[in-house]
VOKOL-73834 format. One record per atom (N, C-alpha, C): residue in three letters; y, z, x. Coordinates in steps of 0.1 Angstrom, whole numbers, padded with zeros to 4 digits, always signed. Layout:
! VOKOL-73834
alaYZX ...
***
This chain:
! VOKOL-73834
unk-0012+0000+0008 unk+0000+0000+0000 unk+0013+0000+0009 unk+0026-0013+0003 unk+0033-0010+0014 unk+0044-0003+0006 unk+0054+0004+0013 unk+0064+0015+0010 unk+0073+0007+0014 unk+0082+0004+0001 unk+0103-0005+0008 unk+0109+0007-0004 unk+0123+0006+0001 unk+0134+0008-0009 unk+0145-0002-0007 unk+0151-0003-0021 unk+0163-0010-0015 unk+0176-0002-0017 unk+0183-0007-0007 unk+0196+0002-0006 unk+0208-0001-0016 unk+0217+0008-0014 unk+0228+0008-0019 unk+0233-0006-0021 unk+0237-0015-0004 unk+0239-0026-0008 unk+0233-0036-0009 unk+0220-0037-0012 unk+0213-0046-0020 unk+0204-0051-0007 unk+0198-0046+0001 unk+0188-0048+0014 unk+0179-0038+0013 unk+0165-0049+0018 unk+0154-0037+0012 unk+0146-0040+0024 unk+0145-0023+0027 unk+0140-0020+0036 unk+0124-0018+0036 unk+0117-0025+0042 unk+0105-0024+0044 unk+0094-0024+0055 unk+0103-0023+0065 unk+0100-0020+0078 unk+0106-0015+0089 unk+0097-0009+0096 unk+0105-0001+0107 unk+0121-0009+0113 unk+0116-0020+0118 unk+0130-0028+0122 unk+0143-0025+0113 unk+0140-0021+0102 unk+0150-0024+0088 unk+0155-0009+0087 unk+0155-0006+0099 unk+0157+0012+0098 unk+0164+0017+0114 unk+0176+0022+0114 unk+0182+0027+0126 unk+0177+0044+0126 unk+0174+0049+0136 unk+0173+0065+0134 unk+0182+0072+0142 unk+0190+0084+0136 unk+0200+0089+0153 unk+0188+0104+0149 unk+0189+0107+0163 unk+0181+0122+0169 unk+0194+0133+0166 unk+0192+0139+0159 unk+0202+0149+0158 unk+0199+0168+0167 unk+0192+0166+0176 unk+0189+0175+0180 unk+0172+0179+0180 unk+0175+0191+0165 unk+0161+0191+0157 unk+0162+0182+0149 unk+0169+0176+0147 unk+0156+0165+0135 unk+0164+0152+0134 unk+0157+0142+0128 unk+0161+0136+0127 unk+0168+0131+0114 unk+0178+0116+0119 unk+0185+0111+0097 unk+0180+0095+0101 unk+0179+0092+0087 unk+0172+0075+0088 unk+0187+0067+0081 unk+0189+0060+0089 unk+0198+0049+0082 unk+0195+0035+0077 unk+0202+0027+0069 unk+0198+0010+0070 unk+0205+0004+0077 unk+0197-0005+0082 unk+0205-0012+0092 unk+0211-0022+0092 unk+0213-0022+0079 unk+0225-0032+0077 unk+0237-0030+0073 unk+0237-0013+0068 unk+0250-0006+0064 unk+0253+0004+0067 unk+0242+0012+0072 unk+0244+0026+0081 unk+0241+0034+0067 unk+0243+0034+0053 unk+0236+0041+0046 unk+0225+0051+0042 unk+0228+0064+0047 unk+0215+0073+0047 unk+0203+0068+0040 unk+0188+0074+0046 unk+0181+0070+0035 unk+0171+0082+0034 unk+0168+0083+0018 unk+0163+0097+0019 unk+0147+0093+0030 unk+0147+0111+0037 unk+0137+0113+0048 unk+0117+0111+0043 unk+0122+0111+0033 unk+0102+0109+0028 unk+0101+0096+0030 unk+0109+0088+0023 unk+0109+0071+0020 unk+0110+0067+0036 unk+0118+0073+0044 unk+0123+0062+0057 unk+0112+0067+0062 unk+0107+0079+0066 unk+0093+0080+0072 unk+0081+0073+0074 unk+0078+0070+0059 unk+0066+0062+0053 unk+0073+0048+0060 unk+0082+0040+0055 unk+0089+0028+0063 unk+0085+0033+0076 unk+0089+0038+0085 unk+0091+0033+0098 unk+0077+0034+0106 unk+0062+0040+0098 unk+0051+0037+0105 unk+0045+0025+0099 unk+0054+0017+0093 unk+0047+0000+0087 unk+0052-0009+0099 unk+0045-0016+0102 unk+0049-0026+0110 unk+0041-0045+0109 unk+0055-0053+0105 unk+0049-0065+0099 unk+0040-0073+0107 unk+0025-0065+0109 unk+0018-0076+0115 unk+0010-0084+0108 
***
């Protein structure tokens, strides 16, 4: 099963690529990478261990 969301501005993320992360110390925040728009942490997680092979 694959896991996307689409964002605020209308880009749907469905792979790690489609996802910026900053390290904030302890933890981390998921962004889109096409608008920098937070993305909630359950959804970007499941995305970022998909990878389009």
């Amino acid at each position: 099963m694959t896991t996307s969301y689409t964002c605020v501005c209308g880009a749907t993320l469905t792979y790690r690529q489609d996802l910026e992360r900053e390290d904030t110390g302890t933890s981390q925040q998921w962004f889109c990478g096409a608008c920098r728009t937070p993305v909630p942490g359950i959804v970007a997680e499941r995305i970022s261990h998909q990878d389009p092979s």
